[in-house]
C-alpha positions as a Markdown table, in Angstrom:
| # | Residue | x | y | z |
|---|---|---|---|---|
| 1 | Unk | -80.6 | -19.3 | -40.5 |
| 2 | Unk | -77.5 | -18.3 | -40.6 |
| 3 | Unk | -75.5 | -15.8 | -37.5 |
| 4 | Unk | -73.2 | -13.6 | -39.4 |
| 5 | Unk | -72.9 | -11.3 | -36.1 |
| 6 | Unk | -69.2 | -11.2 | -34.8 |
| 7 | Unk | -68.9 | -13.6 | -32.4 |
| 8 | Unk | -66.3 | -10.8 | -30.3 |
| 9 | Unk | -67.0 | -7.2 | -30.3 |
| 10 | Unk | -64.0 | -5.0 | -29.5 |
| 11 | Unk | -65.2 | -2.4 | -27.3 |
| 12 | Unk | -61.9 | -0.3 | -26.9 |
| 13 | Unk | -61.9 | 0.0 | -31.0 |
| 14 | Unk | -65.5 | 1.1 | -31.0 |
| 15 | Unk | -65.4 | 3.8 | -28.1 |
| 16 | Unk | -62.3 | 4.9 | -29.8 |
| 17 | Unk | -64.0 | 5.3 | -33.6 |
| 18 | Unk | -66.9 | 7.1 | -32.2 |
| 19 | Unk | -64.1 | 9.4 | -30.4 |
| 20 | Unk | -62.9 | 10.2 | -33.7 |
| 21 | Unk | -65.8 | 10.6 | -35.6 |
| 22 | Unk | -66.9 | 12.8 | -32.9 |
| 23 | Unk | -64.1 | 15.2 | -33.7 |
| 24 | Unk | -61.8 | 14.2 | -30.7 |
| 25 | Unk | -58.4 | 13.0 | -30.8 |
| 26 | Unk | -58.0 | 10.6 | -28.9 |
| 27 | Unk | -54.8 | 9.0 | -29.8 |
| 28 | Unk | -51.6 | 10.3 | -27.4 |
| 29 | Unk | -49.4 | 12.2 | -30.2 |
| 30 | Unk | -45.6 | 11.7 | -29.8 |
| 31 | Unk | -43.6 | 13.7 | -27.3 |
| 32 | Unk | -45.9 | 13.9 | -24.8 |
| 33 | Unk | -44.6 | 10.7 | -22.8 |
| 34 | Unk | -41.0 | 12.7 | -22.6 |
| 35 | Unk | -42.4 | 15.6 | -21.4 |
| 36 | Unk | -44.3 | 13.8 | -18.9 |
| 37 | Unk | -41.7 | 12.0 | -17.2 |
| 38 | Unk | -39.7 | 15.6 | -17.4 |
| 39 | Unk | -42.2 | 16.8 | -15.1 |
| 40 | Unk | -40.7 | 15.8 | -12.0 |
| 41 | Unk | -37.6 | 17.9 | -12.6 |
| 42 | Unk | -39.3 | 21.1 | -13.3 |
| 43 | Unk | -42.1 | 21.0 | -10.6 |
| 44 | Unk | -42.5 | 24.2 | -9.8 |
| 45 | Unk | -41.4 | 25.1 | -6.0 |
| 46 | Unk | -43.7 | 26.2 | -3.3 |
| 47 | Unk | -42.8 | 30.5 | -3.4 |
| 48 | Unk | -43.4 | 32.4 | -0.2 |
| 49 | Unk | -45.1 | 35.0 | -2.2 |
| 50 | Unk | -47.5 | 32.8 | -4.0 |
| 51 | Unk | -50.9 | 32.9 | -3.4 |
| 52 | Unk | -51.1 | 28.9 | -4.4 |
| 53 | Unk | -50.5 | 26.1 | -1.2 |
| 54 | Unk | -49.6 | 22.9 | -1.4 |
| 55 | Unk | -51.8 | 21.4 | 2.2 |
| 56 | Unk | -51.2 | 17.6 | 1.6 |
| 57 | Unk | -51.6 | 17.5 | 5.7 |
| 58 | Unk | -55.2 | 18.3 | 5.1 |
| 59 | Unk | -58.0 | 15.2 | 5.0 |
| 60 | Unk | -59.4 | 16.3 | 1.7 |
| 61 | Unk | -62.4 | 14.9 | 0.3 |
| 62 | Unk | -64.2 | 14.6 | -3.4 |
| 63 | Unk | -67.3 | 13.6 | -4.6 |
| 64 | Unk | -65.5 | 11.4 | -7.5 |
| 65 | Unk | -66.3 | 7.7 | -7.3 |
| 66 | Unk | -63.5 | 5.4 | -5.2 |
| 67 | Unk | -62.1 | 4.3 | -9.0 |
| 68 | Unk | -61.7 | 7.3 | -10.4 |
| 69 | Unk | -57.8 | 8.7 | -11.2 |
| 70 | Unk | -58.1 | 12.0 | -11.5 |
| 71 | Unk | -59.1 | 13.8 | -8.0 |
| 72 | Unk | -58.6 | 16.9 | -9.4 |
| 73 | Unk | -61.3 | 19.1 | -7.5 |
| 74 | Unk | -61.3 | 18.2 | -3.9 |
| 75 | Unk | -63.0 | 20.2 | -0.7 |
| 76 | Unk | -61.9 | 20.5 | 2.8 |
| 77 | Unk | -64.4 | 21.9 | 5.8 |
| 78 | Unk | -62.8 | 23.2 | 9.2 |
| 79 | Unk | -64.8 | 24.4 | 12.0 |
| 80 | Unk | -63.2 | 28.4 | 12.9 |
| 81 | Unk | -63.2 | 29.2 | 16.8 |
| 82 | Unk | -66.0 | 31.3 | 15.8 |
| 83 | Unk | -68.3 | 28.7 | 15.0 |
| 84 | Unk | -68.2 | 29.5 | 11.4 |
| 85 | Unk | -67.1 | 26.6 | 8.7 |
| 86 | Unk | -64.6 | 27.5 | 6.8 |
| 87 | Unk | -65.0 | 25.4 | 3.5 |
| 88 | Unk | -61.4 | 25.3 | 1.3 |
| 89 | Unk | -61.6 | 24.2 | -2.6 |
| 90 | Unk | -58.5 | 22.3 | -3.9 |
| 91 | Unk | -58.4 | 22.7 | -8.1 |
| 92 | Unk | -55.6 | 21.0 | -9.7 |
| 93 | Unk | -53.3 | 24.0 | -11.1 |
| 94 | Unk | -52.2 | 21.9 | -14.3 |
| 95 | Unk | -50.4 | 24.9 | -15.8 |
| 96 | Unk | -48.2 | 25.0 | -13.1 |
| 97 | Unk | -46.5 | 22.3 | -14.1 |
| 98 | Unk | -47.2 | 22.2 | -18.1 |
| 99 | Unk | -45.6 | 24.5 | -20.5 |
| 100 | Unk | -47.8 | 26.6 | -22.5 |
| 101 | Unk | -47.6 | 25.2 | -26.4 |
| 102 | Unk | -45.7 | 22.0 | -25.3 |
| 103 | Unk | -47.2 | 18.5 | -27.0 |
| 104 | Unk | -49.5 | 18.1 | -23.7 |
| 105 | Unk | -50.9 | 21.7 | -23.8 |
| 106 | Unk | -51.9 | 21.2 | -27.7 |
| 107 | Unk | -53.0 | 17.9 | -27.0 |
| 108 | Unk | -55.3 | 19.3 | -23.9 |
| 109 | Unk | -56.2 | 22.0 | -25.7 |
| 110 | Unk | -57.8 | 20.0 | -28.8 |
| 111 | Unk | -59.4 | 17.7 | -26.4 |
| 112 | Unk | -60.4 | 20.2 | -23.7 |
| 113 | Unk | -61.5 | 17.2 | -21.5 |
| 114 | Unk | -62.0 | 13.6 | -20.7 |
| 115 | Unk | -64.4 | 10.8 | -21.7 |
| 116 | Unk | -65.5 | 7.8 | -19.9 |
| 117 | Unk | -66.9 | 5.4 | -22.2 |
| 118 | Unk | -66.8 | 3.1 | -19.6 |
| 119 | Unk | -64.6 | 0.8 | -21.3 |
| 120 | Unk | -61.5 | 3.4 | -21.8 |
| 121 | Unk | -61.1 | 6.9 | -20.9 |
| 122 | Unk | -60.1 | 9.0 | -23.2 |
| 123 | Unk | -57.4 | 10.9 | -23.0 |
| 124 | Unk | -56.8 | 7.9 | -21.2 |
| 125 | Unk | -55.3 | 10.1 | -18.1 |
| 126 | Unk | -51.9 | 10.5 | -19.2 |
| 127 | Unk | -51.1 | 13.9 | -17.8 |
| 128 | Unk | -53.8 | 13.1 | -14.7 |
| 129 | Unk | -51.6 | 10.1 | -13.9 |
| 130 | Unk | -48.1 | 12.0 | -14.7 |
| 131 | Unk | -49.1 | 15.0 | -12.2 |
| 132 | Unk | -51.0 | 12.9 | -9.5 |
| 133 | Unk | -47.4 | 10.8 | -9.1 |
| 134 | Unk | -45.7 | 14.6 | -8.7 |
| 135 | Unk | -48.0 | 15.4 | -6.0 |
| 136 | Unk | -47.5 | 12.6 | -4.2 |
| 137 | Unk | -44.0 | 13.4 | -4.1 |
């Protein structure tokens, strides 16, 4: 008997098909790479008056897996003189650093998240990677 199976199957094409067919797009439309290495020169400043602090001093913790890229919801527990434990939530505050109706915004919006297929992650972590290097700055 004959094998007509493929002797390779591309895993990366099929996650991405099924992507598609399941109404996300996950290709990275043009502009979006310019605007991501842009980022760095607007990054918004810390303001006195803003509610939002940047505590990179602060041994944060997440519950994500060692390999994931994109720690953006972290925690952070102090004890208070008190006795009490004062327990701090860090959320990534994309829109901080991405304009509203720029390519990356549209391109969030339509996609409204990420998925692992565990093979490629789609949106394959463009603007997670872009904003992660910014912080680190």
């Amino acid at each position: 008997m004959k094998n007509n199976s493929p002797s390779h199957l591309d895993l990366r094409a099929l996650a991405h098909r099924v992507m598609v067919e399941a109404g996300f797009k996950p290709d990275i439309p043009p502009g979006i790479a310019t605007e991501a290495q842009a980022l760095d020169e607007s990054r918004p400043k810390d303001a006195a008056d803003s509610p939002i602090r940047d505590l990179p001093s602060l041994i944060w913790s997440s519950i994500d897996n060692p390999e994931s890229r994109d720690l953006d919801q972290v925690e952070y527990a102090q004890r208070q003189p008190n006795g009490d434990i004062q327990v701090m939530i860090g959320i990534a505050d994309v829109d901080a650093f991405v304009p509203v109706g720029s390519a990356m915004d549209q391109h969030a919006a339509e996609n409204a998240t990420s998925v692992y297929t565990g093979v490629e992650t789609f949106p394959n972590c463009w603007l997670a990677a872009s904003v992660r290097s910014l912080m680190r700055s």
